[in-house]
VOFI-967838 format. One line per field, with one value per residue (C-alpha): residue number from 1; residue in one letter; chain; x, y, z. Coordinates in Angstrom, 1 decimal, padded with zeros to 4 digits, m for minus. Each point is the difference from the previous one (the first is absolute). Example, Ala and Ser with C-alpha at 12.3 -4.5 7.8 and 13.67 -1.06 7.14 Angstrom:
resi <- [1 | 2] $
resn <- [A | S] $
chain <- [A | A] $
u <- [012.3 | 001.4] $
v <- [m004.5 | 003.4] $
w <- [007.8 | m000.7] $
This chain:
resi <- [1 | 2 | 3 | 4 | 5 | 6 | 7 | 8 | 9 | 10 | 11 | 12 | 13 | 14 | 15 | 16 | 17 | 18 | 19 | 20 | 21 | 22 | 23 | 24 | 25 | 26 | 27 | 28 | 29 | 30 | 31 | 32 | 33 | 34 | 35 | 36 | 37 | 38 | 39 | 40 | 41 | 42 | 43 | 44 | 45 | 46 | 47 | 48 | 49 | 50 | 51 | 52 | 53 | 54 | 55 | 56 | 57 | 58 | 59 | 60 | 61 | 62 | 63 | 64 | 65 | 66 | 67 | 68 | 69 | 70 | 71 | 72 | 73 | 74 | 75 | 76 | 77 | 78 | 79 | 80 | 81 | 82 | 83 | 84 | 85 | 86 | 87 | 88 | 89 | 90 | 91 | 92 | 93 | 94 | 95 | 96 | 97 | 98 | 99 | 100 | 101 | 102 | 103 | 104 | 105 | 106 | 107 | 108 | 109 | 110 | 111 | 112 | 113 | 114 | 115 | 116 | 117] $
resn <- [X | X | X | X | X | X | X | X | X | X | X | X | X | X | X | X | X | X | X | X | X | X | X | X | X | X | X | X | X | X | X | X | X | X | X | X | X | X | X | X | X | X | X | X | X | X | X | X | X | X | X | X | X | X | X | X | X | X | X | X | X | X | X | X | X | X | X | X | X | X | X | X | X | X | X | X | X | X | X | X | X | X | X | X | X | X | X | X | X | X | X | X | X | X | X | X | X | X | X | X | X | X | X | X | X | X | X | X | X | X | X | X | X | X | X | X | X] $
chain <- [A | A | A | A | A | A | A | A | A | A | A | A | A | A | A | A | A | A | A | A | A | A | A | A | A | A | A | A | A | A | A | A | A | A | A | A | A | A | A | A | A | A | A | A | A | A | A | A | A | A | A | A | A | A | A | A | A | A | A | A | A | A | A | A | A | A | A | A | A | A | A | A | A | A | A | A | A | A | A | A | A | A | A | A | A | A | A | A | A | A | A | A | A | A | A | A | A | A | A | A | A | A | A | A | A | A | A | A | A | A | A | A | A | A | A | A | A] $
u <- [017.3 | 003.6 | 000.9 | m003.3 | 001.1 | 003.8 | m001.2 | m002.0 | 002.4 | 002.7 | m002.7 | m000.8 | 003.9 | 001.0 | m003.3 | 001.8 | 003.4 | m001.0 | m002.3 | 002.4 | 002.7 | m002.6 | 001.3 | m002.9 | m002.1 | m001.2 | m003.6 | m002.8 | m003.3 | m002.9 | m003.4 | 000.0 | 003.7 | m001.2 | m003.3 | 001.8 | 002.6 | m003.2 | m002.0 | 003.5 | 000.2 | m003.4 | 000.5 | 003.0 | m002.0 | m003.2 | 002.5 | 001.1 | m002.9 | m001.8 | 003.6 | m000.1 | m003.8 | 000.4 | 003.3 | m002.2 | m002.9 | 002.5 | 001.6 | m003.4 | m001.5 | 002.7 | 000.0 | m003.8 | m000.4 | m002.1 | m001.0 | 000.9 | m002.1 | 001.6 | m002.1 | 001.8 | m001.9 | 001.5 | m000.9 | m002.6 | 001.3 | 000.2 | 003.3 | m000.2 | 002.4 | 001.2 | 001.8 | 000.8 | m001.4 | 003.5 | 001.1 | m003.0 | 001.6 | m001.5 | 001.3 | 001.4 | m000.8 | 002.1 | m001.8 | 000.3 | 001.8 | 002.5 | m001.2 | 000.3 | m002.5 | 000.2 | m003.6 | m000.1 | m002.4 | m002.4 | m000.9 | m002.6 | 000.7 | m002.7 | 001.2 | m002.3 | 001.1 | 000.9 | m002.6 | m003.0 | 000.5] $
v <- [m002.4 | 000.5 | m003.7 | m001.5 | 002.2 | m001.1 | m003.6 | 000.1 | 001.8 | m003.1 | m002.7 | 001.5 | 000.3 | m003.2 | m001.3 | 001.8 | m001.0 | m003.6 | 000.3 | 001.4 | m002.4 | m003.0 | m001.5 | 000.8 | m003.1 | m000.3 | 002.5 | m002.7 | 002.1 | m001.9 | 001.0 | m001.3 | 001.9 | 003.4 | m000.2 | m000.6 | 003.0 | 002.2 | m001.0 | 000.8 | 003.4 | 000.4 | m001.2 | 002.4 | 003.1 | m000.9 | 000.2 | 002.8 | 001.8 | m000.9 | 000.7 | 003.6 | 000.5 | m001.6 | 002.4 | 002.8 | m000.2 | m000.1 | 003.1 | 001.7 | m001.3 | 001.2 | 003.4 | 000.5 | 002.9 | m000.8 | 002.2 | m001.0 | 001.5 | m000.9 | 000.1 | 000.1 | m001.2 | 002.1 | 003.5 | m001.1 | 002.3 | m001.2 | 000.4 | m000.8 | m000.7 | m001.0 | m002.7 | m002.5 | m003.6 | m001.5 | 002.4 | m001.7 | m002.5 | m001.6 | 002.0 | 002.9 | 002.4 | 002.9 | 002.5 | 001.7 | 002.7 | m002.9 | 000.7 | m003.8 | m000.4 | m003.1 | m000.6 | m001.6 | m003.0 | 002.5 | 001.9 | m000.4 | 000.1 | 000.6 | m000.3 | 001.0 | 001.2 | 003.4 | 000.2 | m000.4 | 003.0] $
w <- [001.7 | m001.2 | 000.8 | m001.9 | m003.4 | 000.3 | 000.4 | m002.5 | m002.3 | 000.8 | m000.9 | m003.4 | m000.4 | 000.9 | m002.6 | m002.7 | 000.4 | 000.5 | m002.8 | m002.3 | 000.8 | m001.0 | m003.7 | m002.5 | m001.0 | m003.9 | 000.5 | m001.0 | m000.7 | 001.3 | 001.0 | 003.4 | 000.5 | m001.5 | 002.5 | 003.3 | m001.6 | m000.2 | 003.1 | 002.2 | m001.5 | 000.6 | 003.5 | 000.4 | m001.2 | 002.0 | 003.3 | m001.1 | m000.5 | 003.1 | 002.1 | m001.8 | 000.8 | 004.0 | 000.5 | m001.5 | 001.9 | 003.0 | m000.4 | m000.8 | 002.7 | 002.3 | m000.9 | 000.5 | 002.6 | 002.8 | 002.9 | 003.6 | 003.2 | 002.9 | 003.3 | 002.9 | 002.9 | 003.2 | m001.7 | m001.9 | m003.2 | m003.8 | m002.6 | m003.8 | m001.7 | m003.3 | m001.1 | m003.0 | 000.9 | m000.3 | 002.4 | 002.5 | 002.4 | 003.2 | 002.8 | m001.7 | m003.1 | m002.7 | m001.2 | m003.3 | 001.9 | 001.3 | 003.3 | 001.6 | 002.9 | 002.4 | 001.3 | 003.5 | 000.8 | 001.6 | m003.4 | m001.9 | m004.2 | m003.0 | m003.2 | m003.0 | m003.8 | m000.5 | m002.7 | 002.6 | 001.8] $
């Protein structure tokens, strides 16, 4: 994550510096000038936007709490437990508590929302 910001910190430096070293041509104002002007601005805030919402909805989604029940199969008991959905992987699991449980290919997981209790 660290390598995609500094990458894109260097492309937006070397864009200025090349920009700025550019000599400046006589501004002519015409109509079909001003509109591409406005519809890349537009453009650039639209991304924006709808990077800001996506990287939003990311992190909110992430932290959402769900409850774990884990059945194990040999003893036939139930555990719940719970954990943040980012926390949620394949073969293993963190709970809030930062306990990290590895589940073996035997268990049995149900996942619902914390709110359905």
């Amino acid at each position: 994550m660290l390598l995609k910001i500094l990458l894109t910190l260097a492309v937006i430096f070397t864009a200025y510096f090349s920009y700025k070293k550019r000599k400046p041509v006589a501004p002519t104002a015409s109509a079909s000038s001003l509109l591409t002007r406005y519809l890349a601005v537009g453009s650039l805030f639209t991304v924006l936007l709808l990077s800001s919402v996506w990287l939003g909805w990311r992190w909110y989604d992430g932290n959402r709490v769900l409850t774990v029940t884990i059945v194990s199969p040999e003893q036939g008991e139930t555990q719940a437990f719970k954990v943040r959905k980012r926390d949620l992987g394949q073969s293993e699991l963190e709970t809030i508590e930062g306990l990290k449980i590895r589940l073996s290919s035997q268990e049995r997981i149900m996942i619902s929302s914390s709110d359905q209790q």
